[in-house]
Structure formats: C-alpha cells, structure tokens
C-alpha angles and dihedrals in degrees: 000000000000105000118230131186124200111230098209097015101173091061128103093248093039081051089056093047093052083045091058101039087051105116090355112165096215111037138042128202108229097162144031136203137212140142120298085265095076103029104126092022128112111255095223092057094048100044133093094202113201109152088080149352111280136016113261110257097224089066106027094095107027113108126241129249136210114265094254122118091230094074088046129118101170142105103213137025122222104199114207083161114135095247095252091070083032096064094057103028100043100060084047086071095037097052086045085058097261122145101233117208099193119201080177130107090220105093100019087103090048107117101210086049125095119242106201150193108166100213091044113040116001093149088076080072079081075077086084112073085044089058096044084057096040101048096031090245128159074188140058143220114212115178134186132233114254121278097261101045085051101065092041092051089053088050102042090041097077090051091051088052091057091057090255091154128146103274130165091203108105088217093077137048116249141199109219106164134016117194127198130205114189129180135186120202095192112131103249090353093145100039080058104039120067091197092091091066112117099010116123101238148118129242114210119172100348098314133093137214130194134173131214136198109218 
C-alpha cells in the first residue's frame, strides 16, 4: 500500500479526499493534517464532517499533526489547503522529498508544474524532473486545472482526437466556437465568491449563470 497523508483534512475538499481514499486498494491514509489549533487532537472530534453520513472508521479516531514534513510517514500529499497556506506550506513537503498532489490554485500558473488532467495530458508529468532541477527538490508539486476547466477539457479532448481544429479549409470539419454555460446553485454563492467578478452573466433566485467564447 502506498501511504498518503490530507493537508487540511477537516475541510470540505480535504473531506472529499478521506471519502475517496476510504477502502481504497492502492493507498492508505496514515496522517492527517490541520492548523495548529487541532493538532493533538482526535479527527473525529475536530471535523465537521458534511460529504456523507458518517466519518470513515479508519480515520475517526487518528490525531492530527502539524502541517511540517519532520513528523511525516507518507509517501504522497494530498493539499486541500485554501492557496494562500498552499503557497507556503506545498513547496515545504516537496523540498523534504515528498510527491505533492495540490488541490490548491497556488502553483497551477507555475511553469515548471504540471497542470494535469490524467485522461487528457499525462505526458506534461514529464514537468517534474524539470522542476526538481529547477527548484533543487527531492520532492514535487503536481496541481490540477479548476473544476470547471476540468470538465470542458474532457469534453473538448475527444473532439480534438478526431481532428475537429479550427480549419478554414471546407474539406474538414472544424470547431470554431465553443460556448459555455456554468451555474451555480449555492445559496449566496455569488454574493460570496469574487470569482464571479468580471465574468458576463446573470444572477436569478440565488444562482448565476456566465457564459464564455473559447
């Protein structure tokens, strides 16, 4: 089994990432992660735990450690850390030889870090051993796209397969224009979320809705 440890574990994001690592047949969670403010202290007792029913056994009771590389048995880190802790804390673990999965926005415009989506460019994971040199790491830091590029690319990469690119020549199918529609059905999401700034769009009864040209 491939030990893994959640930066920011009590989080929403960090919750999603325990849910999916729950029986899972190639990793195991050894540590978890949190602010100074819960270190010592049992998960279970710390989290307010919202993605399920009911906490995952295998980490209810197990206490919670600073976020520092020295008190670390683990092989990956998975970040659910908001980007401003990210940005400090991510490139600790990497530098101590640790694989860093980020969650995370801080490092997504990085050159020398790979941007992935598994089932669309895995060959950028060839970034690493550029950023290892660059930055002097035993370690690496690896980020995903935001959730709503993700799901466009994964759509958009099949077509893409088949040769559908923008071409002027009238032999050949083309894609000129892609438009997106997103929502988002949070209660007072956009009133919360600066995000939204910028963005053409409309807001009715607490959702919004934009539009992009790509």
């Amino acid at each position: 089994m491939i030990k893994v440890a959640v930066l920011g574990a009590t989080g929403m994001v960090g919750q999603k990432f325990i849910q999916l690592l729950e029986n899972h047949p190639w990793f195991e969670i050894t540590a978890l992660m949190a602010s100074e403010k819960r270190v010592g202290k049992p998960y279970g007792k710390e989290v307010d735990w919202i993605v399920s029913e009911n906490i995952p056994e295998n980490v209810r009771e197990m206490e919670m450690l600073p976020m520092d590389p020295k008190y670390l048995d683990a092989d990956i880190v998975f970040s659910a850390l908001p980007s401003d802790v990210a940005r400090e804390v991510e490139p600790k673990f990497a530098e101590a030889g640790f694989v860093v999965a980020s969650n995370a926005s801080a490092y997504r415009m990085e050159e020398d870090v790979p941007l992935i989506i598994p089932e669309v460019n895995p060959d950028h994971l060839g970034l690493i051993e550029v950023q290892k040199k660059k930055r002097g790491w035993d370690g690496f830091i690896v980020t995903n796209p935001n959730c709503t590029t993700i799901i466009l690319v994964l759509t958009l990469k099949p077509l893409m397969d088949l040769g559908l690119k923008e071409d002027q020549s009238c032999d050949n199918a083309s894609l000129k224009r892609c438009r997106i529609s997103w929502c988002s059905i949070v209660s007072n999401h956009r009133q919360h979320n600066p995000v939204h700034k910028g963005r053409r769009g409309e807001s009715r009864n607490g959702a919004f809705k934009a539009s992009w040209k790509v």
